[in-house]
N, CA and C of each residue as an Amber inpcrd file, in Angstrom:
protein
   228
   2.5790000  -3.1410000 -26.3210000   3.4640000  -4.2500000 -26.6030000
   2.6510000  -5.4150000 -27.1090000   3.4590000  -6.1890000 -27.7870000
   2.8430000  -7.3850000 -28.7860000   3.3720000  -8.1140000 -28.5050000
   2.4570000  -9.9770000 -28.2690000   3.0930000 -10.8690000 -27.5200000
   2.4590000 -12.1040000 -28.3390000   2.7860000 -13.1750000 -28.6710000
   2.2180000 -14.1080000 -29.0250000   2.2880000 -15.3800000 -27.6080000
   0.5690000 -16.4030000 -28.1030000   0.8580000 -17.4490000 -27.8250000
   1.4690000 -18.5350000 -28.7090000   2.2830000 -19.5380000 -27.5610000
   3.1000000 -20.7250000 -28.1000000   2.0110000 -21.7460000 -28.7040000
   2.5880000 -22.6710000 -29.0930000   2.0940000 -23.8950000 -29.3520000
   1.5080000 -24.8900000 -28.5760000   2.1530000 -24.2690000 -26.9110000
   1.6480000 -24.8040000 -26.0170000   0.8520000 -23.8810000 -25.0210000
   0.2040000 -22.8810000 -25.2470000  -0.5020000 -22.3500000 -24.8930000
  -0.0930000 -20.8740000 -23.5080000   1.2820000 -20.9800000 -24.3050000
   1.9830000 -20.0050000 -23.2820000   2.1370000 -18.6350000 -23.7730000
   2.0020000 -17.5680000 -22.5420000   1.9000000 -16.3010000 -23.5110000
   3.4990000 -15.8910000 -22.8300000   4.5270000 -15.1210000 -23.9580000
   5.3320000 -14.8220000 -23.2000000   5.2160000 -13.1500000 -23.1580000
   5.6510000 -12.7110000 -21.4910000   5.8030000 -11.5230000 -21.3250000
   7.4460000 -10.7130000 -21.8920000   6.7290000  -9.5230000 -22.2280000
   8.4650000  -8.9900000 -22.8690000   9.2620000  -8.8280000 -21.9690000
  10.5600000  -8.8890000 -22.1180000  11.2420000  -8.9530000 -21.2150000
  11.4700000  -6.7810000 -20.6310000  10.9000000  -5.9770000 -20.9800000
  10.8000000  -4.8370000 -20.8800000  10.0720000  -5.0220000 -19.7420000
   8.2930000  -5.4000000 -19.9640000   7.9920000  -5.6810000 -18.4630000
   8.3230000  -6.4830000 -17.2230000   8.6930000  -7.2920000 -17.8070000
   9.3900000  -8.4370000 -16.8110000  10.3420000  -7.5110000 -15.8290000
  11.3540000  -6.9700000 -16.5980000  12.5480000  -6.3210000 -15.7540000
  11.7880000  -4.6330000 -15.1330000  10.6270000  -4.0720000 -15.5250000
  10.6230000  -2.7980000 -15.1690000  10.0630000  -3.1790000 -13.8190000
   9.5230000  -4.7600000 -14.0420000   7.9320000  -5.0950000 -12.4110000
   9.0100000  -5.8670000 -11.9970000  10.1990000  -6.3870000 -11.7560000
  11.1340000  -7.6430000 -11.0890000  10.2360000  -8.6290000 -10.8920000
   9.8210000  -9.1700000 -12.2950000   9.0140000 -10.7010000 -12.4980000
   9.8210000 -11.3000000 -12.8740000  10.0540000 -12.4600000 -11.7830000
  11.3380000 -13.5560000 -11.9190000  10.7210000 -15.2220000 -12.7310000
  11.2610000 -15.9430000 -12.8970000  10.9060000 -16.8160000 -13.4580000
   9.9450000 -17.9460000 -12.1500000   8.8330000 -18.9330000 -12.8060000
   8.1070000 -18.9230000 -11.3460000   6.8760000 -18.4550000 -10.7280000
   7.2300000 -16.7800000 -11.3190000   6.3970000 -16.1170000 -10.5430000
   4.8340000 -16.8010000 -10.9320000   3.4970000 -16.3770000 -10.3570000
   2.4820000 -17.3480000 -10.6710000   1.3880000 -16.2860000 -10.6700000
   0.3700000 -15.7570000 -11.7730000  -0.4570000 -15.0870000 -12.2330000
  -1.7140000 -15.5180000 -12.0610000  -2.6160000 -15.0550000 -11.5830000
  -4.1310000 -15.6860000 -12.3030000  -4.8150000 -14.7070000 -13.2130000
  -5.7330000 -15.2740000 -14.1580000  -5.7680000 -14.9340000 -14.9870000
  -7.2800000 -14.6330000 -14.8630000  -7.8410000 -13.5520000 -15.1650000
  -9.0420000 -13.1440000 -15.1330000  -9.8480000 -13.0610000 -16.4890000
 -10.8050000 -13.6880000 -16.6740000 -11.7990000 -12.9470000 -17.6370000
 -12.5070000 -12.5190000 -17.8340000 -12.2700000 -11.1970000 -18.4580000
 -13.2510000 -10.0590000 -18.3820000 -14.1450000  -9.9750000 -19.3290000
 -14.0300000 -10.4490000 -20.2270000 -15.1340000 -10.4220000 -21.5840000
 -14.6460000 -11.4530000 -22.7390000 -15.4360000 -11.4420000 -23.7920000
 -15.0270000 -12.0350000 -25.1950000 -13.5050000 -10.7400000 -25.2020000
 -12.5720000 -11.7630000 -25.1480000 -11.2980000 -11.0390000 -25.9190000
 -10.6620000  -9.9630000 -24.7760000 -10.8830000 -10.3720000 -23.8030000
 -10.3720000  -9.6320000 -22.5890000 -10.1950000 -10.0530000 -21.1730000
  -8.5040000  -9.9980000 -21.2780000  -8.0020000 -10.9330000 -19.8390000
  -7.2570000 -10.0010000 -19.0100000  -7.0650000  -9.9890000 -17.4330000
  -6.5090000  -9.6830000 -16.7040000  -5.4470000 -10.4530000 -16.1180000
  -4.2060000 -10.2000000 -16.0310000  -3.0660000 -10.9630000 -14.8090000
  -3.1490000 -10.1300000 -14.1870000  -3.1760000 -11.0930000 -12.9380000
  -3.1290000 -10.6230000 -11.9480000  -2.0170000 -11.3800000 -11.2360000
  -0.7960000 -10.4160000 -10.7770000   0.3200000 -11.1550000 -10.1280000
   0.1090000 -11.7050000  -9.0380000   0.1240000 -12.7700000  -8.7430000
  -0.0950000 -13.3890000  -6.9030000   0.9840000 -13.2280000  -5.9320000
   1.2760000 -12.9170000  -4.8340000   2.1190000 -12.8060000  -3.9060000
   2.4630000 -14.2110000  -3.3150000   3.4830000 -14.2760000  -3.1250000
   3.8650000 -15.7100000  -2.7110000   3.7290000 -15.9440000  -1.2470000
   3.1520000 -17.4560000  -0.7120000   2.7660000 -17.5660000   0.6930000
   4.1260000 -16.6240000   1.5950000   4.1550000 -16.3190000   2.5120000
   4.8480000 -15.5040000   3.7040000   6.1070000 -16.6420000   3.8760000
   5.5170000 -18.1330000   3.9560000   6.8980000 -18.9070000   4.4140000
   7.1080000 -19.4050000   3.1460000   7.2490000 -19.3620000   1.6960000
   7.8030000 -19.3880000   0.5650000   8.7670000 -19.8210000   1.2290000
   9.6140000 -20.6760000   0.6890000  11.1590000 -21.2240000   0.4240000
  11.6850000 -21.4320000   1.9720000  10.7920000 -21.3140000   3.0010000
  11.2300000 -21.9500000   4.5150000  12.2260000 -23.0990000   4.1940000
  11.4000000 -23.8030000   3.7660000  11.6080000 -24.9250000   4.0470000
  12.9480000 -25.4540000   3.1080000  12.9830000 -24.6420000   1.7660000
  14.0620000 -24.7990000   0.9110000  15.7320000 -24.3470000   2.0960000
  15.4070000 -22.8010000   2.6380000  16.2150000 -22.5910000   3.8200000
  16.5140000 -23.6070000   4.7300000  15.5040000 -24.4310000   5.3740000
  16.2910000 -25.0140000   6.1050000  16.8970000 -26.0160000   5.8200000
  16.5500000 -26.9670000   4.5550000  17.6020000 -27.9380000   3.8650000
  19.0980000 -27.3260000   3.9410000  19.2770000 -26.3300000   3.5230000
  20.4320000 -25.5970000   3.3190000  21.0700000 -25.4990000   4.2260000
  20.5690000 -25.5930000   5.6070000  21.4600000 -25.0630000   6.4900000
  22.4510000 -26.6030000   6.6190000  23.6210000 -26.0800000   7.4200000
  24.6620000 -26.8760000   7.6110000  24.5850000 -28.4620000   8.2480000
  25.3710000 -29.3610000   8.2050000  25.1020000 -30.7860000   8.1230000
  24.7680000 -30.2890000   9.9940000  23.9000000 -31.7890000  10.6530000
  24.0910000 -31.9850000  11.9310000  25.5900000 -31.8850000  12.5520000
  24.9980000 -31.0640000  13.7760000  26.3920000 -31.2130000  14.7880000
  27.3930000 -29.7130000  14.3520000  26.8900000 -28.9420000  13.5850000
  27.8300000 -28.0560000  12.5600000  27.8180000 -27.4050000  14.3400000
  26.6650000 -26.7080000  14.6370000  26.9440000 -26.1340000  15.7820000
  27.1210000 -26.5220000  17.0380000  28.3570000 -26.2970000  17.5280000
  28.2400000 -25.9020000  18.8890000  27.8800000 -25.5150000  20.3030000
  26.9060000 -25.9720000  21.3470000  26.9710000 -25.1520000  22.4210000
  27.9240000 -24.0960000  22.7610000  27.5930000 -23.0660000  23.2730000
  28.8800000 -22.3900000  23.6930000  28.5290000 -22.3760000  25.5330000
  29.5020000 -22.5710000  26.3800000  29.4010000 -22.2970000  27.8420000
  29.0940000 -21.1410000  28.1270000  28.3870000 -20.8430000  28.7400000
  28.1130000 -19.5850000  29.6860000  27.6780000 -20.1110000  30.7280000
  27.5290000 -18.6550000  31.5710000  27.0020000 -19.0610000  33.1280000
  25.4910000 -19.1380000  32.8160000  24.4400000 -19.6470000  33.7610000
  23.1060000 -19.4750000  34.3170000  22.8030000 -18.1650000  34.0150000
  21.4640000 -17.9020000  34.2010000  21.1640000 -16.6400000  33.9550000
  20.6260000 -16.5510000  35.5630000  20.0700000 -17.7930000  36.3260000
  19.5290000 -17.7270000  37.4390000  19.7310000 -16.9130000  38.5430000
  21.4240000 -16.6990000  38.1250000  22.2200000 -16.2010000  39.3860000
  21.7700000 -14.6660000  38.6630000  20.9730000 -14.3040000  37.9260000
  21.3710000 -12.6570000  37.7990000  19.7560000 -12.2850000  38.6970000
């Protein structure tokens, strides 16, 4: 496959590989060099708590939940 760089120094991937590897937009590469005229990507895995924190914005306004009553557990 044949790919050009932009004007701004961007290479785009075809969308053939993109969809065969589920490379979403985002995703973040480093780029290796191996010689005059020879590069490696290398896909990076995203930290473990990725988008935590986007999750917990999301969750529902204060107060959304409830206590619910139950008994003690003491008495068991």
């Amino acid at each position: 496959m044949i790919t050009t760089v932009s004007t701004k120094g961007q290479i785009i991937l075809p969308a053939e590989v993109r969809k065969q590897d589920g490379i979403e937009p985002g995703r973040q590469f480093e780029v290796e060099h191996l010689e005059r005229g020879e590069y490696r990507l290398i896909r990076r895995s995203p930290p473990p708590n990725q988008g935590v924190i986007d999750w917990l914005l999301a969750c529902p306004e204060k107060g959304f939940f409830v206590p619910l009553e139950s008994e003690s557990t003491d008495s068991l």
